[in-house]
N, CA, C and O atoms as a MOPAC input file, in Angstrom:
PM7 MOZYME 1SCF
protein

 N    -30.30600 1    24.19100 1   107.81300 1
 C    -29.05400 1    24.73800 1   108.26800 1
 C    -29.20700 1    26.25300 1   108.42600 1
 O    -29.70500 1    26.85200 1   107.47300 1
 N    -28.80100 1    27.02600 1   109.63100 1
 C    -29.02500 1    28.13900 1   109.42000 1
 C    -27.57200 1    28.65500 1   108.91900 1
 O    -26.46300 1    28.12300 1   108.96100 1
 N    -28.02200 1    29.90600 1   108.42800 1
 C    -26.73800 1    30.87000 1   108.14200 1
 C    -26.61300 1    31.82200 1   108.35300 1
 O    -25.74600 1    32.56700 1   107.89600 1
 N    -27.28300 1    32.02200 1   108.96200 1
 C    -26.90200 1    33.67800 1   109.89200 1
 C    -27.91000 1    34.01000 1   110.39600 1
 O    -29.05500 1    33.59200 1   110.22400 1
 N    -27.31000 1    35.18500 1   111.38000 1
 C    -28.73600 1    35.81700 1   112.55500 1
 C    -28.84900 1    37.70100 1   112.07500 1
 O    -28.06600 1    38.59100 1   112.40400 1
 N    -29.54400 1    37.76200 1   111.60000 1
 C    -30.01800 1    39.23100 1   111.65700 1
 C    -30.52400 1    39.93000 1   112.71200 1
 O    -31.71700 1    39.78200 1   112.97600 1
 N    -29.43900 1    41.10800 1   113.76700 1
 C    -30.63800 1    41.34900 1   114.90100 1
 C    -31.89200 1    42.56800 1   114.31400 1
 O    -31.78400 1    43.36200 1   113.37900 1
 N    -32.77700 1    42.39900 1   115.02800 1
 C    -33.52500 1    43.58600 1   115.26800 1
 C    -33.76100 1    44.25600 1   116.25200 1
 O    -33.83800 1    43.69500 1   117.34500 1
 N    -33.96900 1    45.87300 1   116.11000 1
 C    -33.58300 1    46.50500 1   116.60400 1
 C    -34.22000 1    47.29300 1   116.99000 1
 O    -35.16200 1    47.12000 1   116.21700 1
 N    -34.63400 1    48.38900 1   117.82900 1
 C    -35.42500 1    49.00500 1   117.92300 1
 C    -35.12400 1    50.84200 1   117.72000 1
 O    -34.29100 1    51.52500 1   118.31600 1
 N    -35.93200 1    51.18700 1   116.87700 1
 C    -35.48800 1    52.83200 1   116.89200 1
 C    -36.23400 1    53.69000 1   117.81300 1
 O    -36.87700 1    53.09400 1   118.67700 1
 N    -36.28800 1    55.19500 1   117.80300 1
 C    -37.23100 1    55.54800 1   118.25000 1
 C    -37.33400 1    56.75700 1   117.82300 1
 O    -38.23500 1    57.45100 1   118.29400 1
 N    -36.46900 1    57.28700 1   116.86300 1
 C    -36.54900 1    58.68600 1   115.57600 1
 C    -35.62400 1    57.98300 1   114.10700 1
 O    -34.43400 1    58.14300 1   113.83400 1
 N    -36.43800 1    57.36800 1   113.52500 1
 C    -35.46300 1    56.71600 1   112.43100 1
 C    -34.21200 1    57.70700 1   111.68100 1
 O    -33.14400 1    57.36000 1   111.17600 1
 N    -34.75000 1    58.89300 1   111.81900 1
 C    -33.29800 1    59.38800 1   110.72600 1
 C    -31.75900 1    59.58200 1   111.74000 1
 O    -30.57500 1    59.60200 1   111.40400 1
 N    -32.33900 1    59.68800 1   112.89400 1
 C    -31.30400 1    60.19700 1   114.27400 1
 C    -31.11200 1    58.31600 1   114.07000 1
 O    -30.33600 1    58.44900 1   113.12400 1
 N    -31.15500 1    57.70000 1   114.13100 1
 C    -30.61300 1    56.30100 1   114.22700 1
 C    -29.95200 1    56.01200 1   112.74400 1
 O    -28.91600 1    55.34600 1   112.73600 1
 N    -30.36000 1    56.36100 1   111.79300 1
 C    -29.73200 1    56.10000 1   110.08900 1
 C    -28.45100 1    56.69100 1   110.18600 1
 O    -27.43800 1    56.07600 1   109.85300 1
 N    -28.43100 1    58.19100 1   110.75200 1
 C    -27.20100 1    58.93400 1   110.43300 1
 C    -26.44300 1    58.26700 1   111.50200 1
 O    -25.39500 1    57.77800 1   111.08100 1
 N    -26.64800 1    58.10600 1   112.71400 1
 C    -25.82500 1    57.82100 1   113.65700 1
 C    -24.97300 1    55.92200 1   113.24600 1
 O    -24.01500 1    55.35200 1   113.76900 1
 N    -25.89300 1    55.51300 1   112.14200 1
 C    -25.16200 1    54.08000 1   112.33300 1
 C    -24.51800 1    54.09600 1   110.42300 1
 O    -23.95300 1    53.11300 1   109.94300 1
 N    -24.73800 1    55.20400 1   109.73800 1
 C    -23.44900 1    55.71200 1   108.54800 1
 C    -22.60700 1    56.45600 1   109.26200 1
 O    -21.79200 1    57.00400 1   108.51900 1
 N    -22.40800 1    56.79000 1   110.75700 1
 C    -21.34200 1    57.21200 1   111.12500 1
 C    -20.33800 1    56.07900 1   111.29000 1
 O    -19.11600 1    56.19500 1   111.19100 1
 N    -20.96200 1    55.06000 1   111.53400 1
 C    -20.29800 1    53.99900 1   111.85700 1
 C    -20.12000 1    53.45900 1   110.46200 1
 O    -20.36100 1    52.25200 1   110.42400 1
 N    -19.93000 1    53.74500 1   109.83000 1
 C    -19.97600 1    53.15000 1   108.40800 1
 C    -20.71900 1    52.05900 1   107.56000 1
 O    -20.34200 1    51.39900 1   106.59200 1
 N    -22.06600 1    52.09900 1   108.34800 1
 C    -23.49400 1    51.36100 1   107.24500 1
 C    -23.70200 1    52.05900 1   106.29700 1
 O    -23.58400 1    53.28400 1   106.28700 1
 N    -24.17700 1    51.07400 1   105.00400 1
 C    -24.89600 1    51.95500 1   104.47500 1
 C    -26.60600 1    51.76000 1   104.92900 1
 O    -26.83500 1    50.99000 1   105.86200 1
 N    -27.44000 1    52.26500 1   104.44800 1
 C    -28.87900 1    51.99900 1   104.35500 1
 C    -29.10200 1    52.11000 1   103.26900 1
 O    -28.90000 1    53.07400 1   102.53100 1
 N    -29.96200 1    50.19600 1   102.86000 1
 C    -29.98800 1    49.65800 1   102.27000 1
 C    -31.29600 1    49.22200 1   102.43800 1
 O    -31.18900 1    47.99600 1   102.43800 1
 N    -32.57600 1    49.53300 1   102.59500 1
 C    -33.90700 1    49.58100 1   102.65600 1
 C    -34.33300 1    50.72700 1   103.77400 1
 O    -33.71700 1    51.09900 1   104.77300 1
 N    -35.55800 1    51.13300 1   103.26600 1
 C    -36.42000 1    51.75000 1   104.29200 1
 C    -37.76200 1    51.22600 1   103.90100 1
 O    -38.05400 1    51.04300 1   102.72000 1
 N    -38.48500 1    51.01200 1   104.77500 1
 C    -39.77700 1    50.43700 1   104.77500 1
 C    -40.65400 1    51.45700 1   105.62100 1
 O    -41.83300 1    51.13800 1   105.78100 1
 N    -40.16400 1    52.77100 1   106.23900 1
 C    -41.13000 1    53.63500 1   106.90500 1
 C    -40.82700 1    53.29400 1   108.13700 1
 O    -39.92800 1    53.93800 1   108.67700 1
 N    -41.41600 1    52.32800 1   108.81000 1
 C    -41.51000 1    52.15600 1   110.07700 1
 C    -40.40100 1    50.85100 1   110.12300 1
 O    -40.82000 1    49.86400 1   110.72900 1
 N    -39.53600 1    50.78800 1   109.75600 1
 C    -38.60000 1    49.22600 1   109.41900 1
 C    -37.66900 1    49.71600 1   108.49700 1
 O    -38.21900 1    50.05400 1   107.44900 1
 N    -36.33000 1    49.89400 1   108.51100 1
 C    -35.30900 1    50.25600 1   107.77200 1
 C    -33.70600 1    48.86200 1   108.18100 1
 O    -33.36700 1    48.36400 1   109.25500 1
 N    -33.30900 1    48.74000 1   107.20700 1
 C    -32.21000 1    47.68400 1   106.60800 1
 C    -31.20700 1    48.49500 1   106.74600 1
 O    -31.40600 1    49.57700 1   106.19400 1
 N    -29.57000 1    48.32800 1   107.60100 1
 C    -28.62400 1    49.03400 1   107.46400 1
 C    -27.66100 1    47.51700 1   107.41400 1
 O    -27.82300 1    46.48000 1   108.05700 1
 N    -26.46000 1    47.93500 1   106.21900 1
 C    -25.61700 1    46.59300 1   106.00600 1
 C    -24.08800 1    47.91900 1   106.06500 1
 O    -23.93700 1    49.05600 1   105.61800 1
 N    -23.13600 1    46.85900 1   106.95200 1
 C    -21.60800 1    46.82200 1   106.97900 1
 C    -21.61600 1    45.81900 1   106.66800 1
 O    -22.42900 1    44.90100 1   106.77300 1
 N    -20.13500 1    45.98600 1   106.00600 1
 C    -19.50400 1    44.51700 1   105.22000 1
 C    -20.49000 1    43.45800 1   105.24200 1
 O    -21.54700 1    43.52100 1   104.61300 1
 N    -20.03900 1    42.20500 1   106.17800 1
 C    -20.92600 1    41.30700 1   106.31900 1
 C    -22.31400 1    41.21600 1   107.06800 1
 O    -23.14000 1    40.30700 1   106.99500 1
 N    -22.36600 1    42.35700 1   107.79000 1
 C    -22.99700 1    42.41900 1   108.90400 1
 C    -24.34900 1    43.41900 1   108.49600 1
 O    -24.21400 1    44.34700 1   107.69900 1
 N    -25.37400 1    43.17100 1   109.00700 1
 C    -26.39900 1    43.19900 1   108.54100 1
 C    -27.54200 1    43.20600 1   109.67800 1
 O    -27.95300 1    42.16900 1   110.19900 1
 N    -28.13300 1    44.84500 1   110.08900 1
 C    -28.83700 1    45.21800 1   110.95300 1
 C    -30.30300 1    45.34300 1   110.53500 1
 O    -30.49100 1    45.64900 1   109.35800 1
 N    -31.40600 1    45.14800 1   111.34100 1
 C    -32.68200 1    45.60900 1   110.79600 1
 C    -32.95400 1    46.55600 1   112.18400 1
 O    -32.40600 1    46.45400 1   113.28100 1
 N    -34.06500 1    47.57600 1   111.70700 1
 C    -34.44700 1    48.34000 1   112.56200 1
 C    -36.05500 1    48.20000 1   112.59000 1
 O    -36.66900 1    47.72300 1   111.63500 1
 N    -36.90300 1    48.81500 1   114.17400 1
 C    -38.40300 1    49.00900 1   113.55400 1
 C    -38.26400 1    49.87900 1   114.37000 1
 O    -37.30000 1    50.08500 1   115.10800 1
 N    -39.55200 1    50.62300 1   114.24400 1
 C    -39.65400 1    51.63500 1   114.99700 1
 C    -40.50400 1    51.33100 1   116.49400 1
 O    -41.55300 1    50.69000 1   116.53700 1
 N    -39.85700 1    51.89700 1   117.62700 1
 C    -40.73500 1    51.98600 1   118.61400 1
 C    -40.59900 1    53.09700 1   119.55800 1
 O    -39.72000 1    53.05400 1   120.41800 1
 N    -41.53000 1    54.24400 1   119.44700 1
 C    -41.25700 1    55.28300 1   119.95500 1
 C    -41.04400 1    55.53700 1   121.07300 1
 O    -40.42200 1    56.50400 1   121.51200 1
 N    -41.76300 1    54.31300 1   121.89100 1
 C    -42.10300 1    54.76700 1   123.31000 1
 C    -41.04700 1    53.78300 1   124.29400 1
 O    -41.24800 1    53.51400 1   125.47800 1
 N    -39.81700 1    53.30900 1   123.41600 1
 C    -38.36600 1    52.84000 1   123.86800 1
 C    -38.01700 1    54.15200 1   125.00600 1
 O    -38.29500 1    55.28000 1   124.59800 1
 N    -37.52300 1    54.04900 1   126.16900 1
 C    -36.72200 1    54.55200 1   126.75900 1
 C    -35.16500 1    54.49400 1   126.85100 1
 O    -34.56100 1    53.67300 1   127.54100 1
 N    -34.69100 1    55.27800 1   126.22200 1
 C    -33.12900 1    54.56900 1   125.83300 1
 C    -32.33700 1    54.38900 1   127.37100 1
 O    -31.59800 1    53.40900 1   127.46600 1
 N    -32.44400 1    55.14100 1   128.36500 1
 C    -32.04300 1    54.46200 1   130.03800 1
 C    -32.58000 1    53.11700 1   129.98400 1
 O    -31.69300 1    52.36700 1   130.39100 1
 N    -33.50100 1    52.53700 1   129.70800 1
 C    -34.11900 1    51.62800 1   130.36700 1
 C    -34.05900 1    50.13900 1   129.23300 1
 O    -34.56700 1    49.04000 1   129.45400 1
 N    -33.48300 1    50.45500 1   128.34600 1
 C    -33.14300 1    49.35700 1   127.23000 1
 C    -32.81600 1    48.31800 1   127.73200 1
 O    -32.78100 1    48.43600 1   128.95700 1
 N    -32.46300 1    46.99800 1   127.26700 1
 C    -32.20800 1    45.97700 1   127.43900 1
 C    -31.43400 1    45.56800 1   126.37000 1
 O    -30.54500 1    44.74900 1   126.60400 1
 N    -31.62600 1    46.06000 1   125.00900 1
 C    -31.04000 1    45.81200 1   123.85800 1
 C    -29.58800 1    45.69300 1   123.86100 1
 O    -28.76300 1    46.44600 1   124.37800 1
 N    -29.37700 1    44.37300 1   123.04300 1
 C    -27.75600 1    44.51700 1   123.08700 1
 C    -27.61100 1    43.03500 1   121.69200 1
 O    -28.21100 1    42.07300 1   121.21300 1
 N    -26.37200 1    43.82000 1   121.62100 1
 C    -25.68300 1    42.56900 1   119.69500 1
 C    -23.87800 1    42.85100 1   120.07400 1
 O    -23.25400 1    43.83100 1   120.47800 1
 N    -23.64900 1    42.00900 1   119.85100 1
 C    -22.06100 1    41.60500 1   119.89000 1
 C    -21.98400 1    41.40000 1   117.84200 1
 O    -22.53800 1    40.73500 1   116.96600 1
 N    -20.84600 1    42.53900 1   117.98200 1
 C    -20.38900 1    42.81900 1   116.69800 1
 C    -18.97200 1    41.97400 1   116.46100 1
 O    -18.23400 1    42.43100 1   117.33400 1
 N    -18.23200 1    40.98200 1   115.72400 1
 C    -17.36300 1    40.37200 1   115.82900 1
 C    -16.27700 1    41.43500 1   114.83000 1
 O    -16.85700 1    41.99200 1   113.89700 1
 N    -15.29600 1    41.62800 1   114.93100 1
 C    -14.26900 1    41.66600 1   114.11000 1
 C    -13.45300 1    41.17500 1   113.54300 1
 O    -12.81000 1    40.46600 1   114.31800 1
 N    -12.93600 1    41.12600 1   112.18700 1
 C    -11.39100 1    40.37800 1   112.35200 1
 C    -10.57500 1    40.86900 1   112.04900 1
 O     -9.70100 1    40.24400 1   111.44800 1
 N    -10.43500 1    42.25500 1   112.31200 1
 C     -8.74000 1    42.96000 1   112.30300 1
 C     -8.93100 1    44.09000 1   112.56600 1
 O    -10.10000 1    44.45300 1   112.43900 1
 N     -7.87600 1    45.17200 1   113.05600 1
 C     -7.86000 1    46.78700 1   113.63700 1
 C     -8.69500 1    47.22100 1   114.07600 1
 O     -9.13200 1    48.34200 1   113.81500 1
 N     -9.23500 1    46.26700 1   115.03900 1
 C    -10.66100 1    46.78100 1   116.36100 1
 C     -9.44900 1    48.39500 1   117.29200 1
 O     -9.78000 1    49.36900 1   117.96900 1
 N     -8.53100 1    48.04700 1   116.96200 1
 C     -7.67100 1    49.63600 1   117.93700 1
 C     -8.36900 1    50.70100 1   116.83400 1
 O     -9.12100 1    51.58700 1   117.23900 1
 N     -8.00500 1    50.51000 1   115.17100 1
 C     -8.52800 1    51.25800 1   114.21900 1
 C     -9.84900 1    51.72900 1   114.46900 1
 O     -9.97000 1    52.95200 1   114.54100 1
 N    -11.12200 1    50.84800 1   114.65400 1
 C    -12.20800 1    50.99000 1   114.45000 1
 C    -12.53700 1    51.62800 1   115.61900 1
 O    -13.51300 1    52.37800 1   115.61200 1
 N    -11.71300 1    51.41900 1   116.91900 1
 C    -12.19200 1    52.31600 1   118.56400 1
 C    -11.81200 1    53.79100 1   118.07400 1
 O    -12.54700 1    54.73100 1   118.37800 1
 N    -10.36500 1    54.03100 1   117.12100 1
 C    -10.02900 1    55.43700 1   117.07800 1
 C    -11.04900 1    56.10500 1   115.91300 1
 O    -11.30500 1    57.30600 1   116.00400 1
 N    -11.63800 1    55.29000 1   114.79400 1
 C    -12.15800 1    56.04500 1   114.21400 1
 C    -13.73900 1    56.23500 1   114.88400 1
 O    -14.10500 1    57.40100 1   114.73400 1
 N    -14.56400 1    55.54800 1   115.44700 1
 C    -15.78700 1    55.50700 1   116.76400 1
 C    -15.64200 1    57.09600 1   117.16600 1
 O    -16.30700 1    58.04100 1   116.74200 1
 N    -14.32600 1    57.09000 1   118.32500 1
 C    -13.84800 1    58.19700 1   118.80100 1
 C    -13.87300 1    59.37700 1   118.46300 1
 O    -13.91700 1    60.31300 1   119.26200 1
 N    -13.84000 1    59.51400 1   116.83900 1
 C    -13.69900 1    60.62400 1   116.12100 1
 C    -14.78400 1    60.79800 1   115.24200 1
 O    -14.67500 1    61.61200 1   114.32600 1
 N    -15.50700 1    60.34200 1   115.34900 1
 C    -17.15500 1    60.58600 1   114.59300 1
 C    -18.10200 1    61.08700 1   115.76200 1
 O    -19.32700 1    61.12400 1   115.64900 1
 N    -17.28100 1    61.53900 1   117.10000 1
 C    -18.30900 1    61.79400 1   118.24900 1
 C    -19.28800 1    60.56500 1   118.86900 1
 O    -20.01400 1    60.77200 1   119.84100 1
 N    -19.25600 1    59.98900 1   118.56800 1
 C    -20.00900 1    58.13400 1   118.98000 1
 C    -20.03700 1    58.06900 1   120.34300 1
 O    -19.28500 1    58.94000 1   120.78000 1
 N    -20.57300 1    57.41900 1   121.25400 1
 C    -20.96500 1    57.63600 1   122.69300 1
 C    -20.08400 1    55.94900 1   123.00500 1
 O    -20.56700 1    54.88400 1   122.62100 1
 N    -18.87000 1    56.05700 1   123.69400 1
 C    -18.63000 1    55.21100 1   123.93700 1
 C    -19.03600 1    54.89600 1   125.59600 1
 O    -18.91500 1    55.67800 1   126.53900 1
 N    -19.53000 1    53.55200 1   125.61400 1
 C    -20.21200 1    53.44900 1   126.96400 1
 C    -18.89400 1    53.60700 1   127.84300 1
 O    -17.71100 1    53.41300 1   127.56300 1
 N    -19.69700 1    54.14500 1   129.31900 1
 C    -18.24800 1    54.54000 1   130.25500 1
 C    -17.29600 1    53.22200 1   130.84400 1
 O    -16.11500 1    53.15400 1   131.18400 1
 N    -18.26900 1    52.34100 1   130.79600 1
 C    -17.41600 1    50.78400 1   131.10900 1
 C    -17.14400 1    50.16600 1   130.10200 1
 O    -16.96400 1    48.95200 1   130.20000 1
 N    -17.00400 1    50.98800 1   128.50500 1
 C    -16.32700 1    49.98700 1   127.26300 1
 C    -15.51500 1    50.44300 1   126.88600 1
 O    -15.44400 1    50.21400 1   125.67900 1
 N    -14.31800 1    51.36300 1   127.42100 1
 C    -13.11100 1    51.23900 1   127.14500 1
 C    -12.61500 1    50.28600 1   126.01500 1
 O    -13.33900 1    49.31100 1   126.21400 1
 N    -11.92200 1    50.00700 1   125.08300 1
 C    -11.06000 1    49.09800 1   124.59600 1
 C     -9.78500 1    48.39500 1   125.65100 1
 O     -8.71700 1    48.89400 1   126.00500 1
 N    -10.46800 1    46.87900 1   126.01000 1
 C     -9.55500 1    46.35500 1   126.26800 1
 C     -9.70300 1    44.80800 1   126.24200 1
 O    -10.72500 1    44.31800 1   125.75900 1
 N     -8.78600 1    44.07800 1   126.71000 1
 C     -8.38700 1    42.54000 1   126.76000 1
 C     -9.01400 1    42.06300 1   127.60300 1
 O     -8.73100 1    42.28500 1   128.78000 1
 N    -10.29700 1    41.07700 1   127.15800 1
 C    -11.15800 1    40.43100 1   128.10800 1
 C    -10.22900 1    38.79300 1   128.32600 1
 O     -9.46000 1    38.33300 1   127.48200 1
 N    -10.61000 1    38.05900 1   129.84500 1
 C     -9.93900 1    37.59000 1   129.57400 1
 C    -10.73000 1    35.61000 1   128.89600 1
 O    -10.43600 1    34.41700 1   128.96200 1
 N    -11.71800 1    36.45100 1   128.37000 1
 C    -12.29300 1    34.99000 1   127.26000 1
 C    -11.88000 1    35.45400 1   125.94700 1
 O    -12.72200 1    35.23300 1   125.07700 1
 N    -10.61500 1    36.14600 1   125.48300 1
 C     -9.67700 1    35.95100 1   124.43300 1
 C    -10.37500 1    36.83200 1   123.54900 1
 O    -10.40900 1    36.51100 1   122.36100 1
 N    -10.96300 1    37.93400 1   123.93300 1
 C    -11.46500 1    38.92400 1   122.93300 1
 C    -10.95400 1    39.90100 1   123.02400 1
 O    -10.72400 1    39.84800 1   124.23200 1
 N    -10.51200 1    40.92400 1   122.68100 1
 C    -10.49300 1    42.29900 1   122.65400 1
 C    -11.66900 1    43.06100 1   122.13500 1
 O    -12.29300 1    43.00000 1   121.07600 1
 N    -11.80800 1    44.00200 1   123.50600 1
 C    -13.50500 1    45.01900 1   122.81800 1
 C    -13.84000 1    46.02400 1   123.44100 1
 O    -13.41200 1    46.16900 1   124.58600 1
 N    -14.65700 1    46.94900 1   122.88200 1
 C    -15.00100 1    48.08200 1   123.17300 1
 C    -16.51800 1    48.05900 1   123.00900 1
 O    -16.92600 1    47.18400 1   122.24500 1
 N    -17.39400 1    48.81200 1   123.54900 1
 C    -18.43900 1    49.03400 1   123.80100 1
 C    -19.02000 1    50.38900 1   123.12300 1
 O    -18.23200 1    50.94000 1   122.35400 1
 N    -20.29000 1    51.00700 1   123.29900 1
 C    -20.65000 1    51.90600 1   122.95200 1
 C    -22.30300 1    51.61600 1   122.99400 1
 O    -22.95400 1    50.57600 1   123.10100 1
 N    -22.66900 1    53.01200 1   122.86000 1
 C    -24.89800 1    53.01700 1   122.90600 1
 C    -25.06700 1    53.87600 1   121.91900 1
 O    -24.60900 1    55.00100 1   121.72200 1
 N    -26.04200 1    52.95200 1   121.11200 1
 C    -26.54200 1    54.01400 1   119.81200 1
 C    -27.38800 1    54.63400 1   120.66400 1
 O    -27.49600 1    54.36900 1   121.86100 1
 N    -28.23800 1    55.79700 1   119.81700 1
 C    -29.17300 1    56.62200 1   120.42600 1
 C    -30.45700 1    56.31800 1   120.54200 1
 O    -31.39900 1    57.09200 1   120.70800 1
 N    -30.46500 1    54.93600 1   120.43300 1
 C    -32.27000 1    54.15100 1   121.59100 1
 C    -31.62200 1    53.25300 1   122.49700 1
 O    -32.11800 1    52.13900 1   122.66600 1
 N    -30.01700 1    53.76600 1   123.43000 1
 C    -29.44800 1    52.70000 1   124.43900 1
 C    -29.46800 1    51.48500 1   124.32400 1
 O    -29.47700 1    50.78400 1   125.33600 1
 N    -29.48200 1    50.89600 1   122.96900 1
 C    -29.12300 1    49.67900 1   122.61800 1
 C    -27.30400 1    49.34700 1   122.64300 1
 O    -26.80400 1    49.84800 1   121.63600 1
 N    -26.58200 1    48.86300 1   123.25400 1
 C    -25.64600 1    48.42100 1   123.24900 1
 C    -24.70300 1    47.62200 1   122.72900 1
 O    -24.54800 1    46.43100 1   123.00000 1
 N    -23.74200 1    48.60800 1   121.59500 1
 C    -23.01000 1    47.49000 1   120.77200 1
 C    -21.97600 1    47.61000 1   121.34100 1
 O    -21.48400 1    48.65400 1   121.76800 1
 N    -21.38400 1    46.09400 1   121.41900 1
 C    -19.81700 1    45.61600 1   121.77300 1
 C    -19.07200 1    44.98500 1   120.35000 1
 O    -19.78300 1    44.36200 1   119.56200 1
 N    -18.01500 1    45.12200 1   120.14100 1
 C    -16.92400 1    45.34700 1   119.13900 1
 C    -16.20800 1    44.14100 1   119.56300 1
 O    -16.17400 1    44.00800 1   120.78700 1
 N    -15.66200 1    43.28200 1   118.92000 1
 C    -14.90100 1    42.17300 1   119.53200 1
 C    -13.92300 1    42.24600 1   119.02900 1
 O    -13.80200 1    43.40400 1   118.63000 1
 N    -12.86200 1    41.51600 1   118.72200 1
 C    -11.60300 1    40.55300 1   117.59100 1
 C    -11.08900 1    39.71900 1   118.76500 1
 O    -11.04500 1    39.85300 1   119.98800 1
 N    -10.75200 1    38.87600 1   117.94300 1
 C    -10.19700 1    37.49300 1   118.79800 1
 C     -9.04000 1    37.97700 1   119.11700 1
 O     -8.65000 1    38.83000 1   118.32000 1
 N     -8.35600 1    37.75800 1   119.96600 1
 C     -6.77600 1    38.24700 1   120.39600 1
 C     -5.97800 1    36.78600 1   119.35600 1
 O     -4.75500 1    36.65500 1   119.31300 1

């Protein structure tokens, strides 16, 4: 039975990726050097390093689920300076999600959900 998916991730200056995802409120919760562990609540990121990532040219992407004050979590994003992508606005998709978007700093792409 599985029980969950851990993504991985790719960095490409580990401390510029640590601070940027305790802005978001992880903590970091392993470093392994080239491989670092960042956990929110339930949610639970791994990183490795790959320097020669082009953050334009990424492909990377994780759908973050919510279950309550995704308006909260867009205004506090907003106010930690966070790069919200220009087409992730917060709004009402119409497959019953509400979400916002954003690119950490190796153009990996997180989307924010809550169920409407």
């Amino acid at each position: 039975m599985i029980t969950n998916a851990v993504p991985k991730l790719p960095f490409i200056e580990k401390q510029e990726t640590v601070d940027y995802y305790v802005r978001l409120g992880f903590s970091l919760q392993s470093d392994y050097g080239d491989y670092v562990i960042m956990k929110r609540d339930n949610a639970e990121l791994h990183f490795f390093s790959y320097p020669e990532l082009e953050p334009t040219k990424s492909d990377f992407m994780i759908y973050l689920r919510v279950d309550q004050d995704i308006e909260e979590m867009y205004r506090q994003f907003q106010d930690v300076d966070t790069a919200i992508h220009p087409n992730g606005e917060l709004e009402e998709k119409p497959w019953g999600q509400k979400e916002f978007a954003m690119l950490d700093p190796n153009g990996t792409l997180l989307t924010f959900g809550e169920a409407l």
